[in-house]
DRENDO-1510 file (C-alpha; in Angstrom, 1 decimal, always signed):
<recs>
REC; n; res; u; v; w
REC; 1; UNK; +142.2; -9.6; -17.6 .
REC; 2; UNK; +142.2; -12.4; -20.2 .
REC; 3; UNK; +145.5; -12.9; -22.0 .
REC; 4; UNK; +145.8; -15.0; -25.4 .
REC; 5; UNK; +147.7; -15.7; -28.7 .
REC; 6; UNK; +147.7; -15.0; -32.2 .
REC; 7; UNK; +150.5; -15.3; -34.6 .
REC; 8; UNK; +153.5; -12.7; -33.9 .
REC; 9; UNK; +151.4; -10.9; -30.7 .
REC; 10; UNK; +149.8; -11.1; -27.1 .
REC; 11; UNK; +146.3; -9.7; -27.0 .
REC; 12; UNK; +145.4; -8.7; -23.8 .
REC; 13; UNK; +141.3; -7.7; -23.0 .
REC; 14; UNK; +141.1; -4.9; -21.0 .
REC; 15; UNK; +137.8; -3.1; -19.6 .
REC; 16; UNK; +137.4; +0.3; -17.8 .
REC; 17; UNK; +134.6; +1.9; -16.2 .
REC; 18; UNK; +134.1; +5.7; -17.3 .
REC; 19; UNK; +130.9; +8.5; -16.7 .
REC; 20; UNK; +128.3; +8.7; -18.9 .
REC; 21; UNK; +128.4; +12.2; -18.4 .
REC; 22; UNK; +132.1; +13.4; -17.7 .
REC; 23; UNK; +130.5; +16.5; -16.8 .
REC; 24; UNK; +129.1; +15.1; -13.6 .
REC; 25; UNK; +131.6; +11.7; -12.4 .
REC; 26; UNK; +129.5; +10.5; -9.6 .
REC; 27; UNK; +126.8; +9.9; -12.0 .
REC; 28; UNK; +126.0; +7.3; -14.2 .
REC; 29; UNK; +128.9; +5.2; -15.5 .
REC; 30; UNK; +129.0; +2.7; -18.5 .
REC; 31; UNK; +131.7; +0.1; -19.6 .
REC; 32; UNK; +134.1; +0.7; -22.2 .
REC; 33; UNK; +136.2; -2.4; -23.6 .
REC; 34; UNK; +139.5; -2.4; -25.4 .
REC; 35; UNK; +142.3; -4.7; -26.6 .
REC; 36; UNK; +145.6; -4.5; -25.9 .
REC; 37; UNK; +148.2; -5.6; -28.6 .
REC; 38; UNK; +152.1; -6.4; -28.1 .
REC; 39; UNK; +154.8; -8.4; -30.3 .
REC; 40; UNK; +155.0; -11.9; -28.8 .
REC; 41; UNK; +158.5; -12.2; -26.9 .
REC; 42; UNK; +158.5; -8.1; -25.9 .
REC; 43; UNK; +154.7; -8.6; -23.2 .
REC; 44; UNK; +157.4; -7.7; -20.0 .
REC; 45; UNK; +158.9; -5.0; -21.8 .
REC; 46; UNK; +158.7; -1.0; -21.2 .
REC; 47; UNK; +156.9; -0.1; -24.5 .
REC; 48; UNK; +155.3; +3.7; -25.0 .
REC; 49; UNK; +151.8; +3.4; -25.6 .
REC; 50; UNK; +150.1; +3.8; -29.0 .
REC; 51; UNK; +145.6; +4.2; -29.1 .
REC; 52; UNK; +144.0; +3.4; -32.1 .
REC; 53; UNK; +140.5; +5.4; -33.1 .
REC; 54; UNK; +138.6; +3.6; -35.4 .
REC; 55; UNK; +136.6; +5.5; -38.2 .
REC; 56; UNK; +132.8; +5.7; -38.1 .
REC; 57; UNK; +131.2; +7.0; -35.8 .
REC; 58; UNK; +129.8; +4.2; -34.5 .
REC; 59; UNK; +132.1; +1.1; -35.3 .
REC; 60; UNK; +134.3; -1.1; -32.7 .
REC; 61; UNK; +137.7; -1.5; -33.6 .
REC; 62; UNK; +139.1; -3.4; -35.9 .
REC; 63; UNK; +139.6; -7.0; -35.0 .
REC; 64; UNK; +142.6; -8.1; -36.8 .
REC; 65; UNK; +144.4; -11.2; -36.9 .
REC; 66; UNK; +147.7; -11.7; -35.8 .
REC; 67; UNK; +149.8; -8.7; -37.2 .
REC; 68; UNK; +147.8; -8.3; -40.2 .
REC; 69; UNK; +147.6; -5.1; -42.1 .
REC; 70; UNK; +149.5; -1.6; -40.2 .
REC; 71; UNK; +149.6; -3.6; -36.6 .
REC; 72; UNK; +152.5; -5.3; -37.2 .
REC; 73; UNK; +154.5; -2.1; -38.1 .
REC; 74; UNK; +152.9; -0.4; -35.4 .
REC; 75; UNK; +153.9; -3.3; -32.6 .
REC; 76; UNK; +157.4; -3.1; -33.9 .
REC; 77; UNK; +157.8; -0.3; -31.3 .
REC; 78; UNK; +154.4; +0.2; -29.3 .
REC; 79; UNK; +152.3; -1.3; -27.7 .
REC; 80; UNK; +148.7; -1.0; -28.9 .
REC; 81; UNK; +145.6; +0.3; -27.9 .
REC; 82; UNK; +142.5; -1.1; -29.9 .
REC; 83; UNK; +139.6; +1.4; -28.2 .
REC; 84; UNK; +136.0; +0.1; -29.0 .
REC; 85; UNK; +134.7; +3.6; -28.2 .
REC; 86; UNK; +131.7; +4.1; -26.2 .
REC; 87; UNK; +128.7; +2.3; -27.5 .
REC; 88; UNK; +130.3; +0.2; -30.0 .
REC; 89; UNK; +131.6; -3.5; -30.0 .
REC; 90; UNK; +132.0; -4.4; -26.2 .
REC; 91; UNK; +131.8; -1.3; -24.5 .
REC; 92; UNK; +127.9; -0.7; -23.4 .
REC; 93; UNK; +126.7; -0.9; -26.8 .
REC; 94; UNK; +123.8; +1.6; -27.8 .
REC; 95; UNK; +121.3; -0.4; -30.4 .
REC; 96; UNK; +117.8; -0.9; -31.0 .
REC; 97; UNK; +118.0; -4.1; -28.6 .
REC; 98; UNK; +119.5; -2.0; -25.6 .
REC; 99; UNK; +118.5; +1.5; -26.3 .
REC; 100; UNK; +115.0; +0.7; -25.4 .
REC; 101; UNK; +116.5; +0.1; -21.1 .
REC; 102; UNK; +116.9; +4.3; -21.6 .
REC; 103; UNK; +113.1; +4.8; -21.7 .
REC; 104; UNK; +111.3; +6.3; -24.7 .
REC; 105; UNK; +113.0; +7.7; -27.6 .
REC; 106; UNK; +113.3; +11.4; -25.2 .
REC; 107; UNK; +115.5; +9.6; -23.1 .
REC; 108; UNK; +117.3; +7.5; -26.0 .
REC; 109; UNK; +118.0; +10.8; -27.4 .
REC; 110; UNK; +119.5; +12.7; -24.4 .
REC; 111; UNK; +121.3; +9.3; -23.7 .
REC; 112; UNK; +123.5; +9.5; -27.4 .
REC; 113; UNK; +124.1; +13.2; -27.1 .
REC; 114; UNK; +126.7; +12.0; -25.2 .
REC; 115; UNK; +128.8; +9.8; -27.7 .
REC; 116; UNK; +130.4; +12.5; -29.8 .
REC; 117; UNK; +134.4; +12.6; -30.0 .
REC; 118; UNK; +134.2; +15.4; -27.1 .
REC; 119; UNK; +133.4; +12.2; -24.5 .
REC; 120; UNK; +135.7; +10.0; -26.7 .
REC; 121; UNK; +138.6; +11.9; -26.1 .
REC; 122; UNK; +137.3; +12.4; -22.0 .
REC; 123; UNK; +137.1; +8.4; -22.2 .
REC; 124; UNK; +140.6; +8.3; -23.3 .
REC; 125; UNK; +141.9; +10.8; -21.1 .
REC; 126; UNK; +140.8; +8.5; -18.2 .
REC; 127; UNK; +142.1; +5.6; -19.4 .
REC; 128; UNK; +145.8; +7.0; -20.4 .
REC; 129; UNK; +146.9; +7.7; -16.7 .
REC; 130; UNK; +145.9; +3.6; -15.9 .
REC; 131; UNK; +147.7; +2.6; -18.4 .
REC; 132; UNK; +150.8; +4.7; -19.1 .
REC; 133; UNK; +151.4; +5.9; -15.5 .
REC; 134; UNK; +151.1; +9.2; -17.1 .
REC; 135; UNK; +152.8; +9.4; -19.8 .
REC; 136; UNK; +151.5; +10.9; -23.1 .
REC; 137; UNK; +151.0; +8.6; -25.9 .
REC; 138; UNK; +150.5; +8.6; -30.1 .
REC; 139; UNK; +147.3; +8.5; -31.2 .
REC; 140; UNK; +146.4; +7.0; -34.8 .
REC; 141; UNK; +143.2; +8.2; -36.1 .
REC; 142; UNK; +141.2; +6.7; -38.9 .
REC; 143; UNK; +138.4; +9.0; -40.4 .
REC; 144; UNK; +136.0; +9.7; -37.4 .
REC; 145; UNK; +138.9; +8.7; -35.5 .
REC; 146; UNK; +140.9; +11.2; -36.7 .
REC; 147; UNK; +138.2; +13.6; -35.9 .
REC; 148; UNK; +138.8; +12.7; -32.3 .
REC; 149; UNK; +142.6; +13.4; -32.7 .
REC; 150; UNK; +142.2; +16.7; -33.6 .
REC; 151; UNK; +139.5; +17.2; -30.8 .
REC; 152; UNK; +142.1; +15.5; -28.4 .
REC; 153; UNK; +144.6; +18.1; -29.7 .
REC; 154; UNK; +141.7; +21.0; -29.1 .
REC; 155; UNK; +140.9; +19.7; -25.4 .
REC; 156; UNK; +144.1; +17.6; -23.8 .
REC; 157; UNK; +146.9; +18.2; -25.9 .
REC; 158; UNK; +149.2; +17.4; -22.8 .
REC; 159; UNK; +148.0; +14.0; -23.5 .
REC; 160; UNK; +149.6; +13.3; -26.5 .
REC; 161; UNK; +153.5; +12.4; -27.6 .
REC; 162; UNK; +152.1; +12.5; -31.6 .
REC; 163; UNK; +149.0; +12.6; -33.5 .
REC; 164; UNK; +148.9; +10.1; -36.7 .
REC; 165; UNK; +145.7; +11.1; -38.8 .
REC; 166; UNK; +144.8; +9.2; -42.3 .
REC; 167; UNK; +141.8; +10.2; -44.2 .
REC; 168; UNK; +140.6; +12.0; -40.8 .
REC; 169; UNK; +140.8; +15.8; -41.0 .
REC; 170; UNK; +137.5; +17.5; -40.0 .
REC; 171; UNK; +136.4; +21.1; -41.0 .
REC; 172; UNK; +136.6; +23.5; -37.9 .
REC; 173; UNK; +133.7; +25.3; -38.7 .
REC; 174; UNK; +131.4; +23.8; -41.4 .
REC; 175; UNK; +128.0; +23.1; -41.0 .
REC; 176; UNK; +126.6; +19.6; -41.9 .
REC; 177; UNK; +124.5; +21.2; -44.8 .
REC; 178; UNK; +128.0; +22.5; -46.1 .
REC; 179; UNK; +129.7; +19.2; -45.6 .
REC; 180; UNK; +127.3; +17.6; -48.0 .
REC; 181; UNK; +127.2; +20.2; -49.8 .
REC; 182; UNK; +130.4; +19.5; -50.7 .
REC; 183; UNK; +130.1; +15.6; -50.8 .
REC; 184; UNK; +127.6; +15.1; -53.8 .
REC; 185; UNK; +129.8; +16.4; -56.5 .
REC; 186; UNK; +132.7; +13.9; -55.0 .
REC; 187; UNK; +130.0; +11.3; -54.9 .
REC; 188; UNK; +129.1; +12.1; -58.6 .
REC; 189; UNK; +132.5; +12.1; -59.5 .
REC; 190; UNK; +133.3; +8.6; -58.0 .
REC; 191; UNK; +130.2; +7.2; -60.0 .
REC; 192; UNK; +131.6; +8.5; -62.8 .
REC; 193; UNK; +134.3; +6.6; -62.6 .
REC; 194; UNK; +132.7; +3.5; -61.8 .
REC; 195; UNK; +130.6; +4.1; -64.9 .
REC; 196; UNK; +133.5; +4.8; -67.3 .
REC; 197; UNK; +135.3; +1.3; -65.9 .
REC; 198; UNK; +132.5; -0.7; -65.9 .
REC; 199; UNK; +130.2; +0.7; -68.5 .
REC; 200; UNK; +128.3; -2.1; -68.5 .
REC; 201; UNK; +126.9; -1.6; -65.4 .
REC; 202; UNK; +125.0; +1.6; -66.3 .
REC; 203; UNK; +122.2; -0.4; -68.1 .
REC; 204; UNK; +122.3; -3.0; -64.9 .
REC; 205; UNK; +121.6; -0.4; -62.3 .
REC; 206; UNK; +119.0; +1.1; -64.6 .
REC; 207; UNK; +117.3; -2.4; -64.4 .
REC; 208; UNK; +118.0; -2.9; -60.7 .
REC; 209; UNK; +116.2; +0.6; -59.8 .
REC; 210; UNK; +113.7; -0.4; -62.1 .
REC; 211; UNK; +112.7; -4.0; -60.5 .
REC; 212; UNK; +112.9; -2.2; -57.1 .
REC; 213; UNK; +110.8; +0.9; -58.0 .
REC; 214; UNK; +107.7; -1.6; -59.6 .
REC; 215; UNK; +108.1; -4.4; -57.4 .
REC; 216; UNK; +109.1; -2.6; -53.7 .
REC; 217; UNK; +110.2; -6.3; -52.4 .
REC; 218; UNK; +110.9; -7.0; -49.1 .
REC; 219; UNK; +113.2; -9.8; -48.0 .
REC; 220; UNK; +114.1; -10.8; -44.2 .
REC; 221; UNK; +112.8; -8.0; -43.0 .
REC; 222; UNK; +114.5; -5.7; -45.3 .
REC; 223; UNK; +112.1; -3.4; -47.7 .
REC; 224; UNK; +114.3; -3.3; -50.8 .
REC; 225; UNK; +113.6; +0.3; -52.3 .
REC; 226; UNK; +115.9; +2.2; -55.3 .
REC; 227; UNK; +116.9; +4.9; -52.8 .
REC; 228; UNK; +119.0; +1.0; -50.8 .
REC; 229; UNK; +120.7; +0.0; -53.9 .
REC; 230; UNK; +121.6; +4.1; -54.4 .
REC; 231; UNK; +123.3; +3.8; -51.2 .
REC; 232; UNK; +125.8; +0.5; -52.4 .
REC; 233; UNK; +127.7; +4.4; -53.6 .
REC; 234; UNK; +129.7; +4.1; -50.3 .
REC; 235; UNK; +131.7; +1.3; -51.4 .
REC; 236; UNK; +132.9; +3.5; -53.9 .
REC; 237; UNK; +135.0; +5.1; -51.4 .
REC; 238; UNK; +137.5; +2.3; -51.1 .
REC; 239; UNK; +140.7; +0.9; -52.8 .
REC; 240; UNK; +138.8; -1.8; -54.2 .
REC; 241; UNK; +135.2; -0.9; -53.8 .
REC; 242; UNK; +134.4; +0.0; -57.5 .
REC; 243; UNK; +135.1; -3.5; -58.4 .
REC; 244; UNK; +132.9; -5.0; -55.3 .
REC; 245; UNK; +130.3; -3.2; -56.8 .
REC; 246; UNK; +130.6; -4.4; -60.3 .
REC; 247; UNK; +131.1; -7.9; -59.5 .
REC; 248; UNK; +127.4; -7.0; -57.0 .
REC; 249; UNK; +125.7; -6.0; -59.5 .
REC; 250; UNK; +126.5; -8.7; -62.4 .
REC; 251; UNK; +124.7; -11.4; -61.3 .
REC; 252; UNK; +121.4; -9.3; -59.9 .
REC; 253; UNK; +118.4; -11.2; -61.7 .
REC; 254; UNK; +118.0; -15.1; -62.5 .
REC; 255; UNK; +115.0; -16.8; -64.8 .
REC; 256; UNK; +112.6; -18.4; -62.9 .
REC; 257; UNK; +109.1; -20.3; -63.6 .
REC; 258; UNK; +107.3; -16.5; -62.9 .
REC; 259; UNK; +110.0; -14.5; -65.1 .
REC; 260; UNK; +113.1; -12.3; -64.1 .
REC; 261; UNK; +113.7; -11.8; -60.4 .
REC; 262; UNK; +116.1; -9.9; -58.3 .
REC; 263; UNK; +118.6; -13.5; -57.5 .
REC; 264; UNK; +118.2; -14.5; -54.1 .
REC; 265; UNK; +122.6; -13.9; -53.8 .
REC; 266; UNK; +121.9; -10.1; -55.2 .
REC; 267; UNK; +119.3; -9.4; -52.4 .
REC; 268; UNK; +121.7; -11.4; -49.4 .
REC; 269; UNK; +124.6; -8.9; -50.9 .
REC; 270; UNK; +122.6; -5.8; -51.1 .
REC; 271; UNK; +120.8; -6.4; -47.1 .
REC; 272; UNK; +124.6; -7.3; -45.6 .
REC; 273; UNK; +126.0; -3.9; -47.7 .
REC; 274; UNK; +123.0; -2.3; -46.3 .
REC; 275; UNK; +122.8; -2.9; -43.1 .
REC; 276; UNK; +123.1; -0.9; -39.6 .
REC; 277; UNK; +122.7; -4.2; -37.6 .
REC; 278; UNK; +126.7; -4.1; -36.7 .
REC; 279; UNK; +127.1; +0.1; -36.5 .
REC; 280; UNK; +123.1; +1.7; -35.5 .
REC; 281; UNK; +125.0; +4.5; -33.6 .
REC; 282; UNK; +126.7; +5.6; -37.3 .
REC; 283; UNK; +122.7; +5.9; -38.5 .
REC; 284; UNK; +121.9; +7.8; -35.2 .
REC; 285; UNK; +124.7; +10.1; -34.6 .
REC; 286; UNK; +126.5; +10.7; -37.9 .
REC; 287; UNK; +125.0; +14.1; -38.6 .
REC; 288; UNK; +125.8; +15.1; -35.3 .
REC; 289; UNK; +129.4; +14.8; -35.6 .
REC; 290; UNK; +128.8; +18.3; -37.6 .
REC; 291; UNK; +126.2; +19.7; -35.1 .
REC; 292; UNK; +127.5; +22.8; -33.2 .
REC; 293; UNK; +125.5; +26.1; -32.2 .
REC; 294; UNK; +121.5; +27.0; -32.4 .
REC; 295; UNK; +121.5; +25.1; -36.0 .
REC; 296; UNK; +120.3; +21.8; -35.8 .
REC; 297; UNK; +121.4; +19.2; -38.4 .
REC; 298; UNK; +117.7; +18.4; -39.3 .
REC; 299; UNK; +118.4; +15.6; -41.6 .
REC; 300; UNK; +120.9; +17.6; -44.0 .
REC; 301; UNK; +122.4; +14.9; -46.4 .
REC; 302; UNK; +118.3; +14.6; -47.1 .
REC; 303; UNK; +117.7; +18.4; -47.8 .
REC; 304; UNK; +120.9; +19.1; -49.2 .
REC; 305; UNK; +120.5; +16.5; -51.5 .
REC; 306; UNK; +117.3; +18.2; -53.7 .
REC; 307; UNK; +119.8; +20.5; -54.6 .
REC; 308; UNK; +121.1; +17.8; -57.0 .
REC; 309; UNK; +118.4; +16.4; -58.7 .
REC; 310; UNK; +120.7; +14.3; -60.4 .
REC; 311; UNK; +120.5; +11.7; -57.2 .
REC; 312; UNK; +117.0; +11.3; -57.8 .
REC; 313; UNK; +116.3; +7.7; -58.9 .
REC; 314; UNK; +112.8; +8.1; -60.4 .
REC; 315; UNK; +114.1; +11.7; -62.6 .
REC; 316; UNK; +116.5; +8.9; -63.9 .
REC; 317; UNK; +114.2; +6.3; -65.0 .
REC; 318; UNK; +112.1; +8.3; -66.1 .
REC; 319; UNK; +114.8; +9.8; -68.6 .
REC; 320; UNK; +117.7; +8.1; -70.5 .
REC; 321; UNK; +120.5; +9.1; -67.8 .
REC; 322; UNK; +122.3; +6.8; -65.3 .
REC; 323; UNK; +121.1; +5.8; -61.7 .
REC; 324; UNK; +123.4; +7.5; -59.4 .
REC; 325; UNK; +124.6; +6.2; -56.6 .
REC; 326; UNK; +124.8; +8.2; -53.3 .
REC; 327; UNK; +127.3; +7.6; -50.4 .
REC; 328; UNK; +128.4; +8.5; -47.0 .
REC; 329; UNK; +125.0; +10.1; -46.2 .
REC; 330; UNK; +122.4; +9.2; -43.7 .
REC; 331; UNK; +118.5; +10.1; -44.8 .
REC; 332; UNK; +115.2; +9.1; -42.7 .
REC; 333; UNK; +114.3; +6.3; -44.9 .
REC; 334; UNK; +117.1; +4.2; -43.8 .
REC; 335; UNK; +114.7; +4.0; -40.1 .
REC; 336; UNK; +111.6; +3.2; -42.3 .
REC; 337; UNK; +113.9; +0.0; -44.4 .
REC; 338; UNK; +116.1; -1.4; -42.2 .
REC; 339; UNK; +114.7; -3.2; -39.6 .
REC; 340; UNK; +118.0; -2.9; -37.1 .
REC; 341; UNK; +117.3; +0.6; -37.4 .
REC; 342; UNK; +113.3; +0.9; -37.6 .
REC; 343; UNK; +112.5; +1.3; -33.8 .
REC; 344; UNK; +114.7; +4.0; -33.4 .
REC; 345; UNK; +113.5; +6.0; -35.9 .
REC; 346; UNK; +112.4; +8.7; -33.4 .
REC; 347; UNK; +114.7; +9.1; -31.7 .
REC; 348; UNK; +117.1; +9.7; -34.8 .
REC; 349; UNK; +114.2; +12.4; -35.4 .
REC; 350; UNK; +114.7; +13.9; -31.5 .
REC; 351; UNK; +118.6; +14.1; -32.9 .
REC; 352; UNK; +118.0; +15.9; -35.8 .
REC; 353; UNK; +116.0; +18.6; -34.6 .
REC; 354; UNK; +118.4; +18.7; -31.7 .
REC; 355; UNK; +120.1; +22.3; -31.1 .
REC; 356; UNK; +122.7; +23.5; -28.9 .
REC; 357; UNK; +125.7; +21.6; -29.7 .
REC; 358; UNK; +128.9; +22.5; -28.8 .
REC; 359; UNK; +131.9; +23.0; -30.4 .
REC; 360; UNK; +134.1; +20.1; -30.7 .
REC; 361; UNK; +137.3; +22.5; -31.9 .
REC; 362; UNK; +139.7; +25.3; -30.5 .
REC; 363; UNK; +141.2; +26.9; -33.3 .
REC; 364; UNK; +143.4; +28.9; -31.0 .
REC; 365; UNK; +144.7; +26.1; -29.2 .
REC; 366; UNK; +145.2; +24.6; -32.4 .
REC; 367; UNK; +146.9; +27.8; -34.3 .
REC; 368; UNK; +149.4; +27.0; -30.8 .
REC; 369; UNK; +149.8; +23.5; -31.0 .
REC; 370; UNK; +153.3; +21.9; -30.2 .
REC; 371; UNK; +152.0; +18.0; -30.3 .
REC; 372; UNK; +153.5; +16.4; -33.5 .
REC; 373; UNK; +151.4; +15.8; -35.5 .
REC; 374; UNK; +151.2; +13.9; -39.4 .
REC; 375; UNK; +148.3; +13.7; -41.9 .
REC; 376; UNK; +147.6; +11.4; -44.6 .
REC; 377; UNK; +145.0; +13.4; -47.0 .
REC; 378; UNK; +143.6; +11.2; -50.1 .
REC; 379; UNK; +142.9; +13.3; -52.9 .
REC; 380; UNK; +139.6; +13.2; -53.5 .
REC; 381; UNK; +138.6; +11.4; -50.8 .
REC; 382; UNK; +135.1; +10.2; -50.9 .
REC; 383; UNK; +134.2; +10.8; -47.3 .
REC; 384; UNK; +136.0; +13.4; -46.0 .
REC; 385; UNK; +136.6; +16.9; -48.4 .
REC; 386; UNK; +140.1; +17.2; -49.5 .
REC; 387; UNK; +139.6; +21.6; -49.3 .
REC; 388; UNK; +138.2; +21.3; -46.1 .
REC; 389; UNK; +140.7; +19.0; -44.6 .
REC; 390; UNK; +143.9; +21.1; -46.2 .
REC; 391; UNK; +142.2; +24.3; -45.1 .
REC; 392; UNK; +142.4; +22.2; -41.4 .
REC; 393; UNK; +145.6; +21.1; -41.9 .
REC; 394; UNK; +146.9; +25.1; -42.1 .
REC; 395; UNK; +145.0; +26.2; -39.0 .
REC; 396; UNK; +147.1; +23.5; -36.7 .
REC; 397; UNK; +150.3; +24.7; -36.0 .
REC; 398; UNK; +153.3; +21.7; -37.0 .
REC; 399; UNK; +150.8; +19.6; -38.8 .
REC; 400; UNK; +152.6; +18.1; -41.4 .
REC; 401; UNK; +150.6; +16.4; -44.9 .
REC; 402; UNK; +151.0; +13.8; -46.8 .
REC; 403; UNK; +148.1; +14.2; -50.2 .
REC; 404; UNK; +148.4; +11.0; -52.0 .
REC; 405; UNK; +146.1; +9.9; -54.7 .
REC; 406; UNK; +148.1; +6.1; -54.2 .
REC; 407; UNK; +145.7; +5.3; -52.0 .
REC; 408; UNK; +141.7; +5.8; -51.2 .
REC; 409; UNK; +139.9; +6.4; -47.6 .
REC; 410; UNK; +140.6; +3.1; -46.4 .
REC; 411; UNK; +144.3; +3.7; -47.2 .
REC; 412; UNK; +145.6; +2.8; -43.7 .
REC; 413; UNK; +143.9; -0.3; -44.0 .
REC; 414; UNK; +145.4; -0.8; -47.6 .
REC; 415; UNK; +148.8; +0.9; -47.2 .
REC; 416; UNK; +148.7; -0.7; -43.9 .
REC; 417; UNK; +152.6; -0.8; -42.3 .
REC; 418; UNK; +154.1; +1.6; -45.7 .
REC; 419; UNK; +151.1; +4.3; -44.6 .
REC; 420; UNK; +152.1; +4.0; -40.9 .
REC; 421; UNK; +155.7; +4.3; -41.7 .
REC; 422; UNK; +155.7; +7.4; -43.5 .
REC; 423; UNK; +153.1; +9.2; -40.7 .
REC; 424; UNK; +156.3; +8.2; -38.0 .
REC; 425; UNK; +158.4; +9.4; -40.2 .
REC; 426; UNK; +156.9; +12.8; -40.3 .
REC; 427; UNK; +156.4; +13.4; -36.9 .
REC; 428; UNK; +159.8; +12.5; -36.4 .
REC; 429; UNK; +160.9; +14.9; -39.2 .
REC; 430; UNK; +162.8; +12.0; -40.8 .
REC; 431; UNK; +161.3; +13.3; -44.1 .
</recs>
């Protein structure tokens, strides 16, 4: 184990190795990689454990610096757990550069079925013991990662002191087509919002689909299409992402010797908003964090979205409205533009069509939980439906909400230590 320094805390690298397959442990086992956090001065000390699931699915762990953002509350009386959970950041990672060692996009597929918060919470499970001697530990889960929590409170709730979830509580029982179902209104609602701030940039995004719809550019590799800039929508989801966006789309097109272009800084920003280089398992897997039963997924945010022919760039154009922006939905063209995500692009069609899923919840275990547990719900969260999660929230017995409109999904990043503190605070009934 490496040990180093940053301002105010000891990182410590730590890697385990875990079964692809938990369901048969003498088989094939992969490498997952995580980084362990304590307050500089306290390293020797007896500290109960706290593991941190990042949102996604798909993304390492945060890498902060020092005791930036909730860490330092959180180190002020655990020590940390920073999980890059499997497939992402250092543990085995599954991409277009590695997937290929599988075999063919058959075996790619049957590979990632097995990267859903069931073997997350198995991966943790194995790790806890080695770590704690034992002893349960608090879990702080962020979107996706609170998705895990609440399967780690369906599946090993005897591994768990507390349960902190912000912007994280999953429907027990929807169906992805219902989850989007839901999502475009919220989407159209965020746009609105953008559009009423910044009215200015209705016209600009009008002449941004426009370019890209007659000219189809393609720049480092990247096939610049309306249906890319559409998806800049899922910055609208964050604290400050309305005003990213405006301050994106302001300085789109510069005069050259051959007339108005898209600038050179306005394609760089739109490819690095774009891209699945750092995250390909969020492209691959994210509609099968909603897969259960006989149904398959079958690209749902795609289908479900022809119910809103508002979304529809070239209907837009072709009237007087705005250009809508989409968000936190995955659609088959993203395998045909992005090139970190173009050889894969059967094998996210082998997922689709995929049936036979199984659950991820216990709502009777749930309806019996005695795990503390505290939920941060953002009120009209972009991501993640404020009914569904409160109609989650009643099914798990002790689950105590917070609904706060002071802050947007990436509120735990935002709120950082005062977010934190009021989830302990809750479990702890201290409020």
């Amino acid at each position: 184990m490496n040990s180093y320094h940053q301002p105010g805390v000891v990182l410590t690298d730590r890697r385990f190795t875990v079964p692809l397959d938990h369901s048969d442990p003498g088989g094939e086992q992969i490498e997952l990689y995580a980084r362990e956090a304590v307050a500089a001065g306290r390293a020797g000390e007896e500290l109960p454990w706290l593991v941190y699931l990042e949102g996604g699915p798909g993304f390492g762990a945060r890498r902060f610096v020092g005791t930036e953002a909730w860490l330092g509350r959180a180190l002020r009386e655990f020590r940390v757990l920073l999980l890059d959970q499997r497939g992402t950041g250092l543990s085995t990672p599954a991409n277009r550069q590695t997937l290929p060692l599988r075999g063919g996009p058959r075996e790619q597929a049957d590979y990632l079925v097995h990267f859903r918060s069931d073997a997350i919470v198995r991966d943790c499970e194995l790790i806890r013991p080695r770590l704690t001697g034992g002893a349960p530990w608090t879990v702080l889960g962020q979107s996706f990662g609170g998705f895990c929590a609440v399967r780690y409170l369906s599946a090993a709730p005897e591994g768990l002191a507390a349960v902190l979830i912000t912007g994280g509580l999953p429907s027990l029982d929807a169906h992805a087509d219902e989850v989007y179902r839901a999502a475009y209104p919220r989407i159209e609602r965020k746009v609105a919002a953008h559009y009423a701030r910044y009215p200015q940039d209705v016209e600009r995004a009008r002449a941004i689909a426009g370019y890209l719809a007659g000219h189809r550019p393609e720049s480092a590799g990247y096939r610049l299409t309306p249906e890319l800039f559409q998806s800049l929508g899922r910055m609208l989801g964050g604290g400050s992402g309305s005003h990213q966006l405006h301050y994106l789309l302001e300085n789109a097109f510069v005069r050259t010797p051959h007339g108005t272009e898209l600038s050179d800084a306005f394609q760089e920003a739109l490819r690095s908003a774009s891209s699945f280089a750092g995250h390909p398992l969020y492209a691959l897997i994210h509609e099968s964090i909603y897969g259960y039963g006989e149904r398959a997924t079958d690209w749902s945010a795609e289908r479900v979205r022809t119910e809103f022919p508002q979304f529809d760039a070239a209907t837009a154009l072709a009237g007087d409205g705005p250009v809508l922006f989409t968000g936190e939905t995955i659609h088959p063209w993203h395998f045909d533009v992005d090139p970190a995500l173009r050889p894969l692009r059967e094998t996210a069609e082998l997922l689709a069509r995929r049936t036979g899923w199984p659950a991820l919840y216990d709502p009777e275990r749930l309806a019996a939980n005695e795990v503390p547990v505290a939920a941060a719900v953002y009120h009209d969260d972009m991501y993640v439906d404020t009914e569904h999660s409160l109609r989650t929230a009643e099914a798990i017995r002790g689950l105590r909400t917070w609904v706060t409109n002071e802050y947007e999904h990436d509120g735990v990043r935002a709120g950082g230590p005062r977010v934190l503190d009021r989830l302990l605070a809750m479990v702890r009934d201290e409020v």
